[in-house]
VOVOTI-66879 format. One record per atom (N, C-alpha, C): residue in one letter; y, z, x. Coordinates in nm, 4 decimals. Layout:
N
[A [Y Z X]]
...
END
This chain:
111
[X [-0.1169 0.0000 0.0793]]
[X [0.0000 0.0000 0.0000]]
[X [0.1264 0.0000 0.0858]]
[X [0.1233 0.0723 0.1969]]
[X [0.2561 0.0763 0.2759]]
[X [0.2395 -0.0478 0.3448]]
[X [0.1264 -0.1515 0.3545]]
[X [0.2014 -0.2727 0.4054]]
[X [0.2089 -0.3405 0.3334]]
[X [0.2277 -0.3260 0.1725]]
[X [0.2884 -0.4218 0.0565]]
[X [0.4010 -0.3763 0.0605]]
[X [0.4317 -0.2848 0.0670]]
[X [0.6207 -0.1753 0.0367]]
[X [0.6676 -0.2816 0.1548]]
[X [0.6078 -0.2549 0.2795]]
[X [0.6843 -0.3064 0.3940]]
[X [0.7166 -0.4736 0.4285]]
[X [0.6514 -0.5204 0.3654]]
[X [0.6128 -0.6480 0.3090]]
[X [0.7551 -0.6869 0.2226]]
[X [0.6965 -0.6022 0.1048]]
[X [0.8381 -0.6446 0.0043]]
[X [0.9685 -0.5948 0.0382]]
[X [1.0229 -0.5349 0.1644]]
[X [1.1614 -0.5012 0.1538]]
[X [1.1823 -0.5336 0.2730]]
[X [1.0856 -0.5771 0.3658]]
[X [1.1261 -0.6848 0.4882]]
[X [1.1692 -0.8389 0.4241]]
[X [1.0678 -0.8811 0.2762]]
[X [1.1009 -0.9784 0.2120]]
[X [1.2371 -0.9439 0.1412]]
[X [1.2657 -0.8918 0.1086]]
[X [1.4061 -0.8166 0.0382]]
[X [1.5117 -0.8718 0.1102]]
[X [1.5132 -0.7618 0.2802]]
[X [1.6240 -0.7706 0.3879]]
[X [1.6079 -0.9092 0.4346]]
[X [1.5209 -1.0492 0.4226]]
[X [1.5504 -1.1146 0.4551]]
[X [1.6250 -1.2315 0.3425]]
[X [1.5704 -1.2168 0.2487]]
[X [1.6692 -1.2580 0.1662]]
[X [1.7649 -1.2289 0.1391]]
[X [1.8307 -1.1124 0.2167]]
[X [1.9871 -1.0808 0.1887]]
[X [1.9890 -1.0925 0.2664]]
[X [2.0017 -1.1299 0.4456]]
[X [2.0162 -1.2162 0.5370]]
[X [2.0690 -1.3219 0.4772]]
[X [1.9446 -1.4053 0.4305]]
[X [1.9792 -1.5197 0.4154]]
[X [2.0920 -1.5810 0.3356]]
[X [2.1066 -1.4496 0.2281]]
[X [2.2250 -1.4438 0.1193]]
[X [2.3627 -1.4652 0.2104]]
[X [2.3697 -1.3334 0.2835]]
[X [2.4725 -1.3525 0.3530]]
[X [2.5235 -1.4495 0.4327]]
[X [2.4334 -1.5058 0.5354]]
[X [2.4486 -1.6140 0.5796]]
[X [2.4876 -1.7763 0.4935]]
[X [2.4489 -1.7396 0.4011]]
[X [2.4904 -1.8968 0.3022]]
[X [2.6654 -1.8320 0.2405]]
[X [2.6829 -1.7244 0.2055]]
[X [2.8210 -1.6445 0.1879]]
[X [2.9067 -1.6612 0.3395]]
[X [2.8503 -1.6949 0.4370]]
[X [2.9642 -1.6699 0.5857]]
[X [2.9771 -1.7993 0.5375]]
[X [2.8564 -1.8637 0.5261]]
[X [2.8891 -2.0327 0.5916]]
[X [3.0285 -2.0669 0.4860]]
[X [2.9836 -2.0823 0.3714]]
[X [3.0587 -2.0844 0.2526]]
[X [3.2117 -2.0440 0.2618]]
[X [3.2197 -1.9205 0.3760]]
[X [3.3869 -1.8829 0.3688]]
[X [3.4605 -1.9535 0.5279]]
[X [3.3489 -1.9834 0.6224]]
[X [3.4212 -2.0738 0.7573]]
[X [3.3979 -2.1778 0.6470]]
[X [3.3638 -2.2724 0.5893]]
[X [3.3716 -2.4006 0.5872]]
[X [3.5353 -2.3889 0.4535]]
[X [3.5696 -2.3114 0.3917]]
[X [3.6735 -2.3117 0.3183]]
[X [3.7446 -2.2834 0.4484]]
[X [3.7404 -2.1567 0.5333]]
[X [3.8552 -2.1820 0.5932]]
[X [3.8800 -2.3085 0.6659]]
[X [3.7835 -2.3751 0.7008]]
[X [3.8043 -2.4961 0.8081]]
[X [3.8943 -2.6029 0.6862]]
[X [3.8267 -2.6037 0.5799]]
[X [3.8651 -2.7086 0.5228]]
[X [4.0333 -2.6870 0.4660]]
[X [4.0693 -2.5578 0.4863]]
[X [4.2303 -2.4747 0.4332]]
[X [4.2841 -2.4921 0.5674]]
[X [4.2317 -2.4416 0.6820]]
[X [4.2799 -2.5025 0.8429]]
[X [4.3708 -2.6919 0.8641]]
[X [4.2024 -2.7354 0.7967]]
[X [4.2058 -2.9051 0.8086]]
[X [4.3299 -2.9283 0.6972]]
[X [4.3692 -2.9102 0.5898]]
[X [4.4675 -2.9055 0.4966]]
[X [4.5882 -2.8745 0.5530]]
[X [4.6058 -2.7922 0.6058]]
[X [4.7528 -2.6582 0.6576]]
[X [4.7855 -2.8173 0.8076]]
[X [4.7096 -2.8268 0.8663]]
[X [4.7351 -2.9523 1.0142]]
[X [4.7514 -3.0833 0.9197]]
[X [4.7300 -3.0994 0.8412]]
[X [4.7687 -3.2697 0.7946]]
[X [4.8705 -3.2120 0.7478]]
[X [4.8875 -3.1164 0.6454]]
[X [5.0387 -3.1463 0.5865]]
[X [5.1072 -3.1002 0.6820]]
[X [5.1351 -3.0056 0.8321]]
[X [5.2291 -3.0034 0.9219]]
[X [5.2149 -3.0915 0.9600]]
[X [5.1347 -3.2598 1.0041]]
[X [5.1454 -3.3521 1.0945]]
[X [5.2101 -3.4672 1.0070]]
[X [5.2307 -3.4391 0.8930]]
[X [5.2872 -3.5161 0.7648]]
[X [5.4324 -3.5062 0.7877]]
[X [5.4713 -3.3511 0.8225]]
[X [5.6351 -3.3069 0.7931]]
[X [5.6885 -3.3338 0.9334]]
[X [5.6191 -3.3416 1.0113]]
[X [5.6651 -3.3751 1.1830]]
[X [5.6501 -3.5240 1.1482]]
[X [5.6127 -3.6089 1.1496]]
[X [5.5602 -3.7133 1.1203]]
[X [5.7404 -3.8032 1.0363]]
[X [5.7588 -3.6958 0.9305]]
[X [5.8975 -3.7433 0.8878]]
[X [5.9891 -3.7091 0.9179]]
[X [6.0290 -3.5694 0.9922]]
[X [6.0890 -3.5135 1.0930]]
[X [6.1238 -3.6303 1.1944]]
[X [6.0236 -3.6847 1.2851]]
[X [6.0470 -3.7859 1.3394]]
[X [6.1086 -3.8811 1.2743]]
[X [5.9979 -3.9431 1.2016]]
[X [6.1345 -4.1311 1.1549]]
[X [6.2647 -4.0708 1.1111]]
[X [6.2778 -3.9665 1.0340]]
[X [6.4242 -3.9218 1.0352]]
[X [6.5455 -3.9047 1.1642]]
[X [6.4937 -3.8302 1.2372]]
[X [6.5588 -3.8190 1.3677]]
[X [6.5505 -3.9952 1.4131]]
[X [6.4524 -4.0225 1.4072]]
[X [6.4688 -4.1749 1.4905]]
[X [6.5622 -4.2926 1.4257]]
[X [6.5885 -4.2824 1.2927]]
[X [6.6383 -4.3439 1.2207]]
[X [6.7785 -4.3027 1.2083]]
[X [6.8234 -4.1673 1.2674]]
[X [6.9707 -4.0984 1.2798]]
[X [7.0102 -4.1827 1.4191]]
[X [6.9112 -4.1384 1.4599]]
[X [6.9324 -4.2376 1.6006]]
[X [7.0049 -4.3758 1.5839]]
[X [6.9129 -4.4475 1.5421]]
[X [6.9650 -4.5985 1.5411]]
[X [7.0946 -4.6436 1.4827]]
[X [7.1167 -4.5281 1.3703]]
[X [7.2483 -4.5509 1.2708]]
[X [7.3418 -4.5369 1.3570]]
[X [7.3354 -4.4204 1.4461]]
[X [7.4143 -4.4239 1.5460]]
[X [7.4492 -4.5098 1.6501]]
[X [7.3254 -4.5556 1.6925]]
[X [7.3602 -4.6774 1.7834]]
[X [7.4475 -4.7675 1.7094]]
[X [7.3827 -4.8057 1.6110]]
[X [7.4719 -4.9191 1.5336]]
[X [7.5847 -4.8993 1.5294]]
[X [7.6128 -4.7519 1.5047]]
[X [7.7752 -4.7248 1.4981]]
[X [7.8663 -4.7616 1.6095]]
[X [7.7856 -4.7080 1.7074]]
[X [7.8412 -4.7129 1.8054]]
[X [7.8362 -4.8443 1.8989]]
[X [7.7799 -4.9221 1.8829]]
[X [7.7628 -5.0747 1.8983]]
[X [7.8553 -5.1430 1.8620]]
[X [7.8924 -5.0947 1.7130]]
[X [7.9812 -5.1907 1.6344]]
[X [8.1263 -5.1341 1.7071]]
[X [8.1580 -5.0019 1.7247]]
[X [8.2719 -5.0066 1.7596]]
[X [8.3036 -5.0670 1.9403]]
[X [8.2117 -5.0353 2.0016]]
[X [8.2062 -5.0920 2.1145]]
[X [8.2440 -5.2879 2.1043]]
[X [8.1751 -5.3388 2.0094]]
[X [8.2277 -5.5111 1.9630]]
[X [8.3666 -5.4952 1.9742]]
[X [8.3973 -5.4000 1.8387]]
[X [8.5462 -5.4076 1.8455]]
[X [8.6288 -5.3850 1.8840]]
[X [8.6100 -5.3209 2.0221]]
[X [8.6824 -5.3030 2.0985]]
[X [8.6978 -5.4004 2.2253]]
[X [8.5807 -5.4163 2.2136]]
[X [8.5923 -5.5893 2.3105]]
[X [8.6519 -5.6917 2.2545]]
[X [8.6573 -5.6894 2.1475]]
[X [8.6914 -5.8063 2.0587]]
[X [8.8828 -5.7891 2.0506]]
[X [8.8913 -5.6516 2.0908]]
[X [9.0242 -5.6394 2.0593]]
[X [9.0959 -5.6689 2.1933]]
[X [9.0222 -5.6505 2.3026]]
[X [9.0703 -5.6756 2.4503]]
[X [9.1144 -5.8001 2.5044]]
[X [8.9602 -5.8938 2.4312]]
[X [8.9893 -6.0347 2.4601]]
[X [9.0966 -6.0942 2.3492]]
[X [9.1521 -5.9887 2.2280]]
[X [9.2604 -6.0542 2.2095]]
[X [9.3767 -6.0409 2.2685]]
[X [9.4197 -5.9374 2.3435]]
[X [9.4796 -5.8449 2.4001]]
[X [9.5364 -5.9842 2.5392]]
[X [9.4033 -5.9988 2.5840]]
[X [9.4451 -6.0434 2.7247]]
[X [9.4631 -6.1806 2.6868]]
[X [9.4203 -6.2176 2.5668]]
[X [9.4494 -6.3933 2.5677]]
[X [9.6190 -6.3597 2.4809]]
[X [9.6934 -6.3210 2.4148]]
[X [9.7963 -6.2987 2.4115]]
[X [9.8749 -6.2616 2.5489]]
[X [9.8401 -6.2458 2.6105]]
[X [9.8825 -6.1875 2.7753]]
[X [9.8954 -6.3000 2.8069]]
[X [9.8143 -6.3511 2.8352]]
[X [9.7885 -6.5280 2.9072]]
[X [9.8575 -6.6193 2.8433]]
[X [9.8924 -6.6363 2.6943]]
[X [9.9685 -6.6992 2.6281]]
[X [10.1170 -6.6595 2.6210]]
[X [10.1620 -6.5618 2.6852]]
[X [10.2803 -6.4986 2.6818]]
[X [10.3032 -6.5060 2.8372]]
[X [10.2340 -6.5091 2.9569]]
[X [10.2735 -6.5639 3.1045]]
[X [10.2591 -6.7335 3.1327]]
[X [10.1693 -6.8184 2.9954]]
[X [10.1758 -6.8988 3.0727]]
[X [10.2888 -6.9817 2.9711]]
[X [10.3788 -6.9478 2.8823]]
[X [10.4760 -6.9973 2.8307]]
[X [10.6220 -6.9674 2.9097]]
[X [10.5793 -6.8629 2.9473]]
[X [10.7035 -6.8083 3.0877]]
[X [10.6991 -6.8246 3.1884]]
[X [10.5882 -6.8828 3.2364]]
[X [10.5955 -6.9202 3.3954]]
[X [10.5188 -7.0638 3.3787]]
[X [10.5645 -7.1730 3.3069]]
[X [10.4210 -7.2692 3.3195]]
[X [10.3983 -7.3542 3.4306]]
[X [10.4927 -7.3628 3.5665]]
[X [10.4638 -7.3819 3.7080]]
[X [10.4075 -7.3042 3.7779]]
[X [10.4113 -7.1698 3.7454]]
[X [10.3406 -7.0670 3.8418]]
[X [10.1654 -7.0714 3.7720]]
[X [10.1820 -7.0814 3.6226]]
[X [10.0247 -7.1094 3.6095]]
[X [9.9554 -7.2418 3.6190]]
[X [10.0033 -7.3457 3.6499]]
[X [9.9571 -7.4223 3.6564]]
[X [9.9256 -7.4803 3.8111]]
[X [9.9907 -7.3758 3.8923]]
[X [9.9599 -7.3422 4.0504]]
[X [9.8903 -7.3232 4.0615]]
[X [9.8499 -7.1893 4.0211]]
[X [9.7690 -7.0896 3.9998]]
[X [9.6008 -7.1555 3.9604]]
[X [9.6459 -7.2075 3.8701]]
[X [9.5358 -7.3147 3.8167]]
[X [9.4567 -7.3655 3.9246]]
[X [9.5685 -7.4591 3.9703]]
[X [9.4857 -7.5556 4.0766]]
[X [9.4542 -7.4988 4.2028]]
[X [9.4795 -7.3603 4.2565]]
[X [9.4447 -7.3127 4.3725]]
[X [9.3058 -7.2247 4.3393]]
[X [9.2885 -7.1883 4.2068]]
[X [9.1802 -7.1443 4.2040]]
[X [9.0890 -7.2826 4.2004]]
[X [9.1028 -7.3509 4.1212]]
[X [9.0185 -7.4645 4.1291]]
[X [9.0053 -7.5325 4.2962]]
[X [9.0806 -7.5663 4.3471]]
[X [9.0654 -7.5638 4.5179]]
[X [8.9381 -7.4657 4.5954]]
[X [8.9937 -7.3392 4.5350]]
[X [8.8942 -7.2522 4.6083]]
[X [8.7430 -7.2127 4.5456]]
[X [8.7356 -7.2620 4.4663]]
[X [8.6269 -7.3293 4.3569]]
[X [8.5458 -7.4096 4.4568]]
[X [8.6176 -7.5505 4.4683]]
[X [8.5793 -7.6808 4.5470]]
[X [8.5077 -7.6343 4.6678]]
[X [8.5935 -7.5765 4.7705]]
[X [8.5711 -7.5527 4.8904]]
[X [8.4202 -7.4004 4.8717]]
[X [8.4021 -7.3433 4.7858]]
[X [8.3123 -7.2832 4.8119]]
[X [8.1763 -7.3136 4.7523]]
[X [8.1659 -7.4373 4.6521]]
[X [8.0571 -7.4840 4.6022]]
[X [8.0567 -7.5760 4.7446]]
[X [8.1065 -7.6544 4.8197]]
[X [8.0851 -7.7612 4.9268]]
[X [7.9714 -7.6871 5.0223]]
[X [8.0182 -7.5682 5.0525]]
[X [7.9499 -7.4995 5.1114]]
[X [7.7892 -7.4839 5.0970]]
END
């Protein structure tokens, strides 16, 4: 009789082993799968974090691109009013001027 008792509550303790063990597995695989959940949606919010920042970025460039144009754009009007205002006042000295650069043009392509 005591090796039926011992029998049935070694059979007992191993089925609550086994209980337990299907209860652990059961609470790592929720946590893994609440882990695996919690890393996609932070790699989701970094993810738009980024194109946001990258996209502040570019607006900026653009901004700053465009004013950089217009400021070139305003120079070369700048200096061609310059040029149109020395060579109506001096039009022998630019047309000197002219041909000595063109001279020194000549002589350094010969080369």
């Amino acid at each position: 009789m005591t090796d039926k008792a011992t029998y049935d509550r070694l059979e007992k303790d191993v089925t609550a082993v086994k209980n337990d063990i299907a209860a652990l597995t059961e609470q790592i695989t929720e946590a893994l799968n609440s882990f695996a959940g919690n890393a996609g949606k932070q790699a989701r919010r970094h993810y738009k974090e980024a194109r946001a920042n990258a996209e502040s970025t570019l607006d900026d460039m653009s901004e700053r691109g465009s004013a950089m144009m217009g400021a070139a754009q305003d120079a070369a009007s700048s200096i061609e009013e310059t040029l149109e205002e020395v060579i109506t006042q001096r039009p022998l000295a630019t047309v000197g001027l002219a041909i000595g650069i063109g001279f020194l043009i000549g002589v350094t392509w010969r080369r």
